[in-house]
C-alpha positions in Angstrom: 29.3 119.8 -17.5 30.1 116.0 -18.3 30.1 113.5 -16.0 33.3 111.3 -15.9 32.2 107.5 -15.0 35.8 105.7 -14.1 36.4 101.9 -14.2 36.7 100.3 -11.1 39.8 98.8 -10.1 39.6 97.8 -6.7 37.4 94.7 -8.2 34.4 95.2 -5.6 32.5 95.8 -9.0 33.0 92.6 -10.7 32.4 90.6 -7.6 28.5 92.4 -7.8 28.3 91.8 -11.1 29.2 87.5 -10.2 27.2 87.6 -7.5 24.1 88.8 -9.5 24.7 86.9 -11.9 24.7 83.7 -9.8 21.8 83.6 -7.6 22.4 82.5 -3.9 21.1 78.6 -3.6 17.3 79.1 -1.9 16.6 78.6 1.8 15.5 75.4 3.1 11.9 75.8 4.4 10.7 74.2 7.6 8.6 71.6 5.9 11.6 70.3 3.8 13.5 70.2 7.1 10.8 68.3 8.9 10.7 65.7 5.8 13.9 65.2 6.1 13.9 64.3 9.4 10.8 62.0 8.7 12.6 60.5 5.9 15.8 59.7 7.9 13.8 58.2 10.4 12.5 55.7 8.2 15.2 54.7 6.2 16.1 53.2 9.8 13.1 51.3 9.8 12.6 50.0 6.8 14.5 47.1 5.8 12.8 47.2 2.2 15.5 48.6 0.2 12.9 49.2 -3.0 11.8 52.1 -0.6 14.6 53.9 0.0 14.8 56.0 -3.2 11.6 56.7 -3.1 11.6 58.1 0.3 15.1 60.3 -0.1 12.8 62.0 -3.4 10.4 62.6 -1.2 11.5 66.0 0.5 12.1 67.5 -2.9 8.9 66.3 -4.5 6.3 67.2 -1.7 7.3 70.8 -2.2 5.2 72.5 -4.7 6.9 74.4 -7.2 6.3 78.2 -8.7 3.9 76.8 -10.9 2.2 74.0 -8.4 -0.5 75.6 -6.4 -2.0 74.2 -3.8 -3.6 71.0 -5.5 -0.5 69.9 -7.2 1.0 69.9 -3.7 -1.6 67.6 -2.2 -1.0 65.2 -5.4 2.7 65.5 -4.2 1.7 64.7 -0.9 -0.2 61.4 -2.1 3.4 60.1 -2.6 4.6 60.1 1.2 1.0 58.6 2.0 1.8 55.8 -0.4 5.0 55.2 0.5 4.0 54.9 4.6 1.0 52.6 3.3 3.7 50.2 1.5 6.0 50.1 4.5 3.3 49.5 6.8 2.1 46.3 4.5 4.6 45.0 3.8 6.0 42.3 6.2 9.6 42.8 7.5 11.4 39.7 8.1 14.1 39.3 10.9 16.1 36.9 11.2 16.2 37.0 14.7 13.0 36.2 15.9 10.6 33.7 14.2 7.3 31.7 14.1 9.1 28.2 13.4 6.4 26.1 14.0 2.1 26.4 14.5 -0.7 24.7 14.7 -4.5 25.3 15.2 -6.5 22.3 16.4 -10.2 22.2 17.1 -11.8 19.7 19.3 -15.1 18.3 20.1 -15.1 16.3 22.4 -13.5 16.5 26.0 -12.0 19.4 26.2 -14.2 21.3 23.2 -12.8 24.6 21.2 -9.8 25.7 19.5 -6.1 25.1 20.8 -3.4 27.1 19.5 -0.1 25.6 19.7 3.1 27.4 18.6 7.1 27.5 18.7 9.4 30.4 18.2 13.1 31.2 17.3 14.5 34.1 19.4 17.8 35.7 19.2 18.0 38.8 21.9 20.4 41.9 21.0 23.3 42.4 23.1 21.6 45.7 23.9 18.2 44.4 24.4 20.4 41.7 27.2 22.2 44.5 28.6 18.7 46.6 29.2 17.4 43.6 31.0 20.4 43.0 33.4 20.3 47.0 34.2 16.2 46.8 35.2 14.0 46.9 32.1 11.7 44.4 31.7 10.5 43.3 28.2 7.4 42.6 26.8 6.7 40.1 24.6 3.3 39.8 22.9 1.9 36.1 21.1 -0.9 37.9 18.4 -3.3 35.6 16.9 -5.8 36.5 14.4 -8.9 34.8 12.5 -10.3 36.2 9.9 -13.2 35.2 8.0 -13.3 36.2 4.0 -16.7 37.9 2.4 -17.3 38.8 -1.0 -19.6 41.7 -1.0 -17.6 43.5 2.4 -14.2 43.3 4.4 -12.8 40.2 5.8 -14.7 39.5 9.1 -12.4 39.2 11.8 -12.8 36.7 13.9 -10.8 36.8 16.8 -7.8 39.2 17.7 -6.5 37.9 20.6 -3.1 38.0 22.7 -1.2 37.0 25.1 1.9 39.0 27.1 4.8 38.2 28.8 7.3 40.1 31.4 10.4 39.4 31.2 12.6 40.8 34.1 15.8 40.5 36.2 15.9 40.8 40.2 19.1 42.4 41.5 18.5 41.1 45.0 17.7 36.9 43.9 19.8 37.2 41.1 17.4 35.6 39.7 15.5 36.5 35.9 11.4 35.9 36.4 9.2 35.3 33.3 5.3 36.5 33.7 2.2 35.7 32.3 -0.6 37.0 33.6 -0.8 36.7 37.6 1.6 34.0 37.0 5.6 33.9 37.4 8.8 31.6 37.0 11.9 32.3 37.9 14.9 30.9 36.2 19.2 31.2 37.0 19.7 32.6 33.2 17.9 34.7 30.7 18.1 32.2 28.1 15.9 29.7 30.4 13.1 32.4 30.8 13.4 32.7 26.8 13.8 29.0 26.1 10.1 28.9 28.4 8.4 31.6 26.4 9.2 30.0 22.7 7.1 27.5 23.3 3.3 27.9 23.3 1.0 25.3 23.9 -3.0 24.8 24.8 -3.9 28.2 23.8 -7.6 28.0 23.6 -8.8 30.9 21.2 -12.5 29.8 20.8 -14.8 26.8 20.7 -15.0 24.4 18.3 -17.0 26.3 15.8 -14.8 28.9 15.7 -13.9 27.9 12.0 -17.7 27.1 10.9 -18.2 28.6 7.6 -15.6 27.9 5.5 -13.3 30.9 3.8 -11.2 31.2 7.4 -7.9 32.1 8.1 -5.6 31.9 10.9 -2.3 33.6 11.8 0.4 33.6 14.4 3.4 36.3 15.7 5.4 37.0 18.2 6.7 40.6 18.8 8.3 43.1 21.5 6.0 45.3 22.4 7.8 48.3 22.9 4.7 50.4 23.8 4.8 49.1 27.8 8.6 50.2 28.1 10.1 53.1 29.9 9.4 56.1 27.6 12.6 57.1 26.6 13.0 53.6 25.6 10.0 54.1 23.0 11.7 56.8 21.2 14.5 54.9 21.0 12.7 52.3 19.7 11.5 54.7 16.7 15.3 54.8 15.3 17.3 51.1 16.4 16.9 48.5 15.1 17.3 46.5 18.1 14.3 47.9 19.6 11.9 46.9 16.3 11.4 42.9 17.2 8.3 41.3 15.4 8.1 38.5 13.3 6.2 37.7 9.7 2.8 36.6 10.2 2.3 32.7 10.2 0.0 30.9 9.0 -1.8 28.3 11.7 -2.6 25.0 9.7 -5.7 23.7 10.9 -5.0 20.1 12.7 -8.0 17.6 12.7 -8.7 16.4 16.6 -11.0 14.3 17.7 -14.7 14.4 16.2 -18.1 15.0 17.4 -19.2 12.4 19.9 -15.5 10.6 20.5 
């Protein structure tokens, strides 16, 4: 008895035969789904537009293919490492806050060591105003940094100091208060409190042989230092802008004062 094979009309055939023939697009695993999100994150962050590319590739290139085993996905994995390393390095400027003028003075006479004077240019968010006038206080940190070159090992650093202010407002004085240390003023507007903490004067970061030896360097900036807010604050800080406030590095000339014995 022959077997009778009969087309199929209905068309449920040669929609298999298409599907089959056009393989369904593959699954997005969890680790392209968490590099993803890593990625978005800091495209937010990084203002260096050379970057970007190479961080959107990233998702896609990290993932070893059929033939990449397991040490062609750690070479893959160098890439993201580089690319954190170069965003980390390199210096982001912003416009709105600024090491406009410094100065590192040694002395030794009355008064012996060095002095650290400084002025900054800052420009608060209307977000970063608003946070303050609702209860936050910011922190402000003044970093400073010597560093002594060596040819046969690291740089030698020298000093790593710094210095924090609070700013805050008072609901009940109506009244904004800037901190340093034990110490606080209180002013009628925030711009008065900022106005205060721009300008740094009589630092003393060592005595005055602090830059004995030659091959020294000193540098200056000011930054928000969003580790000592509120923590849902911090992880907002991870993704706007308004919440990433440092400045470049400056350089702190070195300014002769007065010499041994005067």
């Amino acid at each position: 008895m022959r077997a009778t094979v009969r087309p199929d009309r209905s068309g449920t055939g040669l929609r298999l035969a298409e599907h089959l023939r056009c393989p369904a697009p593959p699954l997005q695993s969890p680790l392209q789904s968490l590099l993803q999100s890593l990625v978005q994150i800091l495209l937010q962050m990084l203002p260096h537009a050379s970057l970007h590319a190479l961080l959107r590739a990233v998702p896609q290139v990290l993932l070893p293919g059929p033939r990449g085993g397991l040490l062609r996905a750690w070479h893959r994995a160098a890439l993201l490492l580089a690319a954190l390393v170069l965003s980390a390095g390199a210096p982001a400027a912003d416009e709105r806050i600024a090491v406009t003028r410094a100065g590192l003075e040694v002395r030794h006479g009355a008064d012996p060591g060095a002095y650290v004077d400084a002025q900054f240019d800052v420009h608060l968010p209307a977000s970063l105003r608003d946070a303050v006038d609702h209860g936050i206080a910011l922190y402000f940190a003044i970093d400073v940094e010597v560093t002594r070159s060596r040819w046969y090992w690291f740089d030698k650093r020298v000093v790593d100091d710094t210095i924090e202010y609070r700013i805050s407002f008072s609901p009940l004085t109506r009244e904004y208060r800037l901190a340093r240390g034990g110490l606080a003023q209180p002013f009628e507007t925030l711009d008065q409190a900022l106005g205060t903490m721009r300008r740094l004067s009589e630092w003393r970061i060592g005595d005055s042989t602090l830059l004995d030896g030659g091959n020294t360097r000193a540098r200056i900036r000011l930054r928000l230092d969003t580790s000592m807010l509120p923590k849902p604050f911090q992880v907002s800080a991870l993704t706007d802008r308004d919440w990433t406030l440092v400045s470049d590095w400056a350089d702190l000339p070195l300014t002769a004062g007065d010499g041994p014995g005067n």
